[in-house]
C-alpha positions in Angstrom: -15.0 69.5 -49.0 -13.1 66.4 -50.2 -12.9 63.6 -48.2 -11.1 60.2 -48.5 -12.1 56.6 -46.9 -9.8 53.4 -46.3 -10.4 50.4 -44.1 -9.5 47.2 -43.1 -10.7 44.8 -41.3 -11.0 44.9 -37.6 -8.9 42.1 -35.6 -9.5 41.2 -32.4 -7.8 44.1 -30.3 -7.0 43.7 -26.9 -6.8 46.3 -23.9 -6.7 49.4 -26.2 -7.2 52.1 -24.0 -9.5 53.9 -26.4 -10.9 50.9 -28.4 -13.2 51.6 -30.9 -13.6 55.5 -30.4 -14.1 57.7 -33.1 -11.4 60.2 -32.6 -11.4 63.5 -35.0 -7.2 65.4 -35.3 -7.2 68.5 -37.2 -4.1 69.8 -38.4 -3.9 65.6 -38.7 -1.8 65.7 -41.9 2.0 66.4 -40.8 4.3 66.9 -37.3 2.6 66.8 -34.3 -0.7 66.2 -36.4 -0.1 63.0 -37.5 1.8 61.7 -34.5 -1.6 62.2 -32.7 -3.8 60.6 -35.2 -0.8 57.5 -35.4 -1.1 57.0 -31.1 -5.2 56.9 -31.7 -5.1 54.5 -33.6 -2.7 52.7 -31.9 -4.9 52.7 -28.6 -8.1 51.6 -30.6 -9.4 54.5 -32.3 -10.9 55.2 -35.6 -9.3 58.4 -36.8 -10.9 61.6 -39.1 -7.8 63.1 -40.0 -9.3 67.1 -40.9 -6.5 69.4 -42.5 -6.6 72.6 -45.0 -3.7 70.1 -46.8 -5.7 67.2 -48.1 -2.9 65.6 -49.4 -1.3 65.3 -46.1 -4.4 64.3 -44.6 -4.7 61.4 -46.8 -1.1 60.4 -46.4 -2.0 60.2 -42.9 -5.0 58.1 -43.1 -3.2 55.4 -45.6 -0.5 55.1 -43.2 -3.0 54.1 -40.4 -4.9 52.6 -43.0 -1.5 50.3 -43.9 -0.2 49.6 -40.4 -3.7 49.1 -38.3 -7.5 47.3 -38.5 -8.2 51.0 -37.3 -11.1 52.8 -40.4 -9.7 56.2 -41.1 -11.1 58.9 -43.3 -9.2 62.2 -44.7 -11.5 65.5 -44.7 -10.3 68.8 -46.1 -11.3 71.5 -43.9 -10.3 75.5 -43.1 -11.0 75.9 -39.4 -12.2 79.1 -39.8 -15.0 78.7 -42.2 -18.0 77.5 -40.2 -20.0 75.8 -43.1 -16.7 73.3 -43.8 -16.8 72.9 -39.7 -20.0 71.9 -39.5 -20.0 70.0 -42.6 -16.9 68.2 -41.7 -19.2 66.7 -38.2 -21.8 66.4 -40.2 -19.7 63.5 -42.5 -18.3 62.2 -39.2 -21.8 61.4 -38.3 -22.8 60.2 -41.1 -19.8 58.0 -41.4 -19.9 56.8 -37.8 -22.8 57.6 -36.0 -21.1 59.3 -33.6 -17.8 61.6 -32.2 -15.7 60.5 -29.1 -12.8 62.3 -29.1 -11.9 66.0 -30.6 -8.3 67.1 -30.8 -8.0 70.5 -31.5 -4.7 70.8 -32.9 -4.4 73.4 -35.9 -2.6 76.1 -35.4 0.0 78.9 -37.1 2.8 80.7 -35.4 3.8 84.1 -37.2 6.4 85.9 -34.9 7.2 89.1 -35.2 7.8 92.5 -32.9 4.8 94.2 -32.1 5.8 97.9 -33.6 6.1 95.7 -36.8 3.7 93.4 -36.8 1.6 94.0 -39.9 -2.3 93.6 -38.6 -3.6 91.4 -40.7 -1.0 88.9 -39.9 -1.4 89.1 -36.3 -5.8 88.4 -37.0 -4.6 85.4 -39.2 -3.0 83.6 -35.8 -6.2 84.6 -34.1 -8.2 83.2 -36.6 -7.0 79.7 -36.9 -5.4 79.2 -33.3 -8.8 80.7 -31.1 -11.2 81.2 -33.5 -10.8 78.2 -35.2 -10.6 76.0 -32.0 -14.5 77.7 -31.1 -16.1 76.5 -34.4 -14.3 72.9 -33.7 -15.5 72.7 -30.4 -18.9 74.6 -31.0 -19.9 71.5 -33.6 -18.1 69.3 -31.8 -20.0 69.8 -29.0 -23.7 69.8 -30.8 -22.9 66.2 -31.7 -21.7 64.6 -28.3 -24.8 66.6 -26.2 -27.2 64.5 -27.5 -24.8 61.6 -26.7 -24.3 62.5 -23.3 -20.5 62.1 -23.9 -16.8 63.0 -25.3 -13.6 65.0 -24.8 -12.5 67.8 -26.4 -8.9 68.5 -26.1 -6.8 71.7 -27.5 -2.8 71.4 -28.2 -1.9 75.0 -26.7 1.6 75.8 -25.8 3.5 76.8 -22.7 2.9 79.9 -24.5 -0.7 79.8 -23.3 1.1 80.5 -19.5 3.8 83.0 -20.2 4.0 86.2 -22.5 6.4 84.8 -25.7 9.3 86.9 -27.4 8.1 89.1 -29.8 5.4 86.6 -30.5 2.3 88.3 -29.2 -0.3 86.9 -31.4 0.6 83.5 -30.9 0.9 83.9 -27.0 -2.5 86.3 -27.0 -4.0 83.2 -29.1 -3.0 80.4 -26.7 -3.7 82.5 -23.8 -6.9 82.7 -25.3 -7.6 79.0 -26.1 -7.0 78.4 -22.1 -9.5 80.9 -20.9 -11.9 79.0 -23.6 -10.9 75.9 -22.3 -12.3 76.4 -18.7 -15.0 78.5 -20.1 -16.7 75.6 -22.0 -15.7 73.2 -19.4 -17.8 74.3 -17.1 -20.9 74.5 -20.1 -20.7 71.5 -20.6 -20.2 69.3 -17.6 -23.7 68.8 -17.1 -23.5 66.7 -20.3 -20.8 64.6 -19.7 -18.2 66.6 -21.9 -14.9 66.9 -20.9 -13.0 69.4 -21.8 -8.9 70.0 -21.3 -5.8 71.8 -22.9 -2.1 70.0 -23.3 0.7 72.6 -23.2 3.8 71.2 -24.6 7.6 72.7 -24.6 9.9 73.2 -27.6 9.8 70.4 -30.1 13.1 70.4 -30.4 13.8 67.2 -32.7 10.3 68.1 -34.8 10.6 69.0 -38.5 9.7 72.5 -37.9 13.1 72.8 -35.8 15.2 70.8 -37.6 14.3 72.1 -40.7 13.4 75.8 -40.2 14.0 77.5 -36.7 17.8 76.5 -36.1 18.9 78.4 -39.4 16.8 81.1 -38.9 17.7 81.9 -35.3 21.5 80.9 -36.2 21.5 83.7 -38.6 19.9 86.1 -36.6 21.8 85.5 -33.6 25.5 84.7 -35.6 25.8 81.6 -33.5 25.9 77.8 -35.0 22.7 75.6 -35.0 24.0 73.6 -32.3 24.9 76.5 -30.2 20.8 77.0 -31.0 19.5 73.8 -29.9 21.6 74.0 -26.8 20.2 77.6 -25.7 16.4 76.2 -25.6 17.8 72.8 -23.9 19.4 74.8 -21.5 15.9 76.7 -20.1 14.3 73.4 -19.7 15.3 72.0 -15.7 14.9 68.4 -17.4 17.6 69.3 -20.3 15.4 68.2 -23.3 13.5 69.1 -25.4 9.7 67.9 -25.9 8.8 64.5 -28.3 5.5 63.8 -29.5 5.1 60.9 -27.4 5.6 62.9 -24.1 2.7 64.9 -25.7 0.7 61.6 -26.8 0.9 60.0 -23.3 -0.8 63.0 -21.8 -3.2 63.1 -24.9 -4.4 59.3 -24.3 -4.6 59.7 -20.6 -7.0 62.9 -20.7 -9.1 60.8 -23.4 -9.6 58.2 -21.6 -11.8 56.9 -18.6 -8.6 57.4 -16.6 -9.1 60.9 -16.4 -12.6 61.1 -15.8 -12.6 63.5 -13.3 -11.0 65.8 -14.9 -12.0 68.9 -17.2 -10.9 72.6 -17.9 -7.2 71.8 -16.7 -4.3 72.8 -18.6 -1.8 70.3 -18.5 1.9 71.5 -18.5 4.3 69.1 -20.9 7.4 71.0 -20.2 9.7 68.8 -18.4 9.6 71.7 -15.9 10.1 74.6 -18.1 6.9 76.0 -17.0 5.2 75.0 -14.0 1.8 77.1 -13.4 
């Protein structure tokens, strides 16, 4: 498992909600990923960024590394293999001496209808979205016992409260990762582990819309990309589409001593869209 360091020096840093946390992304290295790792830092954290795509991971850290006093290091990891997991919190440790913050943000989406969804692709989304999130959070939570502390937060989906479109592994995955949620919430609350879910809406203006779903679904559906983006505007009540700071405001908050009272919820981010 590679792994990358920068740092600068720290400057005095004022009212940072999360100042000085150590704060571990995966799927840190692009989209949603890296906008997470970017707000840590913002608010005061140092940031593991852990992604299959080291590259991207590294990208990510030198960005923080360029624009912040905030130490970042870039860790290769597959969710799903439990040595690299435990590994990957065993460097955090060593490079910290301890683990704050968890974000549990890897994930793939492979849609298709169920009479044709080829098996192994529908375990794949399982893998990384549920089983992937257990092995986070398992090692996750073996370091922050012993500390008595930290938050562990998944990025699910407003899929995770409604049956999805001829996307059935995604939905069964995120349905999944709320059930989890709650479950180990309530294991470990007796020492002093938080643990909550964030379910955003459509990412309308992300890369993965802009530069993939529009053409796909304008071609399946014979109607232009704008005609596209307007049909998913149109289910949400608030008439937008999610950003990655409506996602990061919720993010902070649950990390933070604000929310202290709080564990196993799964927060809506849906401007309405869904609302259980």
């Amino acid at each position: 498992m590679a792994r990358q360091s920068h740092f600068k020096p720290t400057n005095n840093i004022m009212n940072q909600t999360l100042e000085n946390r150590i704060a571990l992304v995966t799927g840190g290295a692009q989209g949603l990923g890296r906008a997470i790792c970017q707000r840590l830092a913002q608010e005061g954290c140092h940031i593991v960024v852990a992604d299959l795509n080291l590259e991207g991971a590294e990208e990510t850290a030198a960005d923080i590394a360029a624009t912040s006093s905030r130490e970042t290091i870039a860790v290769q990891v597959d969710v799903t293999n439990e040595e690299e997991v435990e590994e990957m919190m065993q460097t955090v440790v060593e490079r910290f001496g301890r683990l704050d913050i968890v974000v549990s943000n890897a994930g793939i989406l492979i849609a298709e209808a169920i009479w044709d969804f080829p098996a192994e692709k529908w375990r794949a989304v399982m893998n990384v979205n549920l089983f992937g999130y257990m092995l986070v959070a398992k090692h996750a939570a073996r370091v922050m016992i012993p500390q008595k502390s930290g938050v562990i937060i998944q990025i699910n989906s407003k899929s995770g409260k409604k049956g999805s479109y001829k996307n059935s592994a995604y939905a069964a995955s995120k349905f999944g990762g709320i059930g989890f949620t709650q479950s180990i919430a309530l294991d470990l609350a007796e020492h002093g582990i938080r643990v909550n879910a964030i379910c955003p809406g459509n990412l309308l203006d992300s890369p993965l819309w802009v530069n993939s779903l529009y053409s796909q679904y304008a071609k399946k559906w014979g109607i232009t990309e704008e005609e596209v983006r307007q049909k998913y505007v149109n289910q949400v009540p608030m008439k937008r589409g999610c950003t990655y700071d409506d996602i990061t405001n919720v993010l902070v908050f649950l990390a933070s001593d604000q929310a202290s009272y709080m564990t196993g919820q799964a927060i809506n981010v849906t401007g309405g869209q869904e609302m259980r």
